[in-house]
C-alpha positions, 0 to 999 in steps of 0.5 A: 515858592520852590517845590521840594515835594520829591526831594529826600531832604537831610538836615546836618546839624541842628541849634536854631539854625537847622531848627529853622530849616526844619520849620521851613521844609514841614511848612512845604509838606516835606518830612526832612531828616536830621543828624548831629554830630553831637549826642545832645545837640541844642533844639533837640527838645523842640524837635517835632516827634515825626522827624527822624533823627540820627545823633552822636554821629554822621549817619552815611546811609542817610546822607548817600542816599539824600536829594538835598543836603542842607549842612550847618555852617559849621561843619566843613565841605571837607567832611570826608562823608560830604566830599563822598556825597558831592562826588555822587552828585548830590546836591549840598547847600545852607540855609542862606542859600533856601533862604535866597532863593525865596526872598522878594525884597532886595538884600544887603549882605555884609561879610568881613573878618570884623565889623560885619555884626555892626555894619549890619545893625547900623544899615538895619537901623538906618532902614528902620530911621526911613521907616522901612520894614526891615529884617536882620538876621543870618550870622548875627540875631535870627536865622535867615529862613525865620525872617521871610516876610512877603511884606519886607521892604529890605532884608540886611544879612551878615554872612560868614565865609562859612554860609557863603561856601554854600550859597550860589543864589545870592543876587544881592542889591549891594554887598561888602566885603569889608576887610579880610584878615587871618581867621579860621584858617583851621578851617582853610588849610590852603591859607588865605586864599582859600578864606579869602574866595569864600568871602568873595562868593559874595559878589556874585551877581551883586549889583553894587560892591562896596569894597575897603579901598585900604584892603586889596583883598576886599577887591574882585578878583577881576579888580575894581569895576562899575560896580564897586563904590569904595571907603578907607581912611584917607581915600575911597568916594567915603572917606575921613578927614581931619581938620583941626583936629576934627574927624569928619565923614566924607562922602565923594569929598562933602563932609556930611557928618563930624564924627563927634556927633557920634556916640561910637567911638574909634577909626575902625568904627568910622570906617563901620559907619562909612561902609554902612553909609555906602550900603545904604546909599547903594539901595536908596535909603534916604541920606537924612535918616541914615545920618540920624541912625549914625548919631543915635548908635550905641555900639554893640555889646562886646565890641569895645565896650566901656563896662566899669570905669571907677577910680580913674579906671576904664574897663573895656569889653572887646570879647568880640575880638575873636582873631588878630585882625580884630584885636588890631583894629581895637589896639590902632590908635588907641589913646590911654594916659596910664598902662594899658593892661591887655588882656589875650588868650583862648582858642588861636584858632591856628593863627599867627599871632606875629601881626600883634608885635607892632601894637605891643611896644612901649613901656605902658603896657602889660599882657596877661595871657592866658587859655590854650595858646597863652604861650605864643601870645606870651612869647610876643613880649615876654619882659612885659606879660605874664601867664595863668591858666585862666581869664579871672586869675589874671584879672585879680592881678592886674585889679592889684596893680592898676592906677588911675589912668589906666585901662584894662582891655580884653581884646584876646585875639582867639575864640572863646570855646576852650574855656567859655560858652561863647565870646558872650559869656566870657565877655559877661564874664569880664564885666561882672568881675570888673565891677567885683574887682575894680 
């Protein structure tokens, strides 16, 4: 255990996450302090009466005058109060960074523009199928610091370029990038470079590297090594095939499983089971029940989700689709017999949208843009799409026009918070006026 008794410790940011990092310091006989930015943030109730805490704003005094920072996630190292703080020398880390240098057990840690929440539900559930104790967390579910266990047998983490800015002791057992497409670049004014070496901070002393062998930028930057095990649609030691119009999961060219016994659907979600697959392997579970686990998932919520499906009519949930890439992955090879009414908008998030226009062509499609950034989504394909202000005011036009045949999919392509809560809501959202509407 690591003895933080003489640090001046400041938390910056609270919600669940700086809530654990609380817990976690009063457990060790330190008194943390805690800042916010906001006047009322989330968790303030459930802070213990002792803690000293500063909201509405960054306290500099405080913040200067720490041993240990200890920064949610969410607020940039670019902070200008926080570049000061480096400059003098102090030490700034998150909660994934505490959470490694105390955990026993090995750790898969999965990182990705997309796909990352269900590769790391897959791989929990396979070590659950072994019978292992297993804990999940970090960017999906609990955070990190609530699941350290000296009893855990595995811990699988997913972990976003965000945490990892601020994790240097990750040793992980094997590790993934799986796929890196434009995101945050509000975040990372130097492009995708700067986001792509946030990712790649993952590798750092992991044993095994499972990289996309269809995305360069999922590589080392030293390139593939020893310790890279790959998977792609065609190539990679995990693999698909095709064969009378069969897909199969290939592993070092052995079929061990025919996608159909899947209950998850879709190419991007074979390349999810693939990469999980190769996780597993890389720590030993046993093959067998990792194939189990693969038969018997469901999909997360939010994630292409079928909702309503009336009057020939599927409604399909893919709120998740927080940036382009993952809307690409939604819109690749899609299969529908009628129109598909596409539904985009919310925060863009300053990302180039031009990648869609490949996926939007034909006559059997419409776009409903609407949020902050339905103007460039619209500019996409005008002579097919429409604009309003809202996501429900769109889909009363298209409950007016779908056919039996048809599909209605939102797959927005941007964040949820000019309008919603969370991409949990506005999915929510989605499904209880599918069902009021179709």
């Amino acid at each position: 255990m690591i003895d933080y008794q003489d640090k001046q410790v400041v938390i910056i940011g609270l919600g669940s996450t700086g809530l654990s990092c609380v817990d976690y310091f009063i457990a060790r006989g330190v008194s943390p302090k805690v800042i916010d930015t906001r006047a009322t943030p989330p968790g303030l109730d459930k802070l213990p009466e002792s803690v000293e805490r500063h909201t509405g704003g960054f306290n500099r005094d405080w913040i200067l005058a720490a041993d240990l920072l200890v920064v949610s996630p969410g607020i940039a190292l670019a902070t200008p109060v926080l570049q000061e703080a480096a400059a003098a020398g102090i030490e700034i880390v998150g909660d994934i960074e505490l959470f490694c240098r105390e955990a026993r057990a090995p750790i898969v840690a999965i990182t990705g523009s997309n796909g990352k929440s269900t590769v790391t539900t897959l791989v929990g559930e396979m070590a659950n199928a072994a019978g292992w104790n297993v804990a999940m967390g970090g960017n999906l579910g609990q955070p990190a610091l609530s699941l350290l266990d000296p009893e855990c047998q595995l811990y699988v983490m997913e972990l976003s370029s965000f945490q990892l800015e601020t994790t240097s002791s990750l040793h992980a057992a094997a590790a993934t990038i799986l796929n890196v497409t434009e995101d945050h670049m509000d975040r990372y004014p130097q492009g995708m470079e700067q986001y792509r070496e946030a990712k790649l901070r993952i590798y750092h002393n992991a044993s095994v590297c499972v990289v996309n062998a269809d995305d360069a930028l999922t590589m080392p930057l030293i390139g593939a090594d020893s310790r890279c095990a790959s998977f792609g649609v065609d190539v990679g030691d995990y693999h698909l095939s095709y064969q009378q119009g069969e897909t199969w999961l290939r592993v070092h060219g052995e079929k061990v499983l025919n996608a159909a016994e899947m209950k998850i659907v879709g190419q991007h979600n074979y390349l999810n089971a693939l990469a999980a697959l190769a996780l597993a392997d890389a720590v030993s579970l046993p093959r067998a029940s990792s194939l189990q686990a693969l038969t018997q998932f469901t999909g997360l919520a939010h994630r292409f989700q079928l909702v309503w499906d009336n009057k020939g009519v599927r409604w399909i949930n893919d709120s998740k689709a927080t940036n382009v890439g993952s809307t690409e992955a939604a819109l690749n090879g899609i299969r529908v017999d009628g129109v598909l009414h596409l539904l985009l908008g919310g925060d863009g998030k300053s990302a180039d949208f031009s990648p869609l226009s490949t996926y939007l062509k034909g006559d059997n499609i419409r776009l409903y843009c609407f949020g902050r950034d339905k103007q460039p989504l619209y500019d996409l394909r005008p002579e097919v799409a429409e604009m309003t202000d809202t996501m429900e005011q769109a889909m009363v036009h298209i409950a007016q026009r779908v056919k039996p045949g048809d599909m209605v999919l939102l797959s927005p392509a941007c964040a949820s918070l000019d309008q919603f809560k969370n991409y949990e809501q506005r999915g929510l959202e989605f499904a209880r006026l599918a069902q009021e509407l179709g």
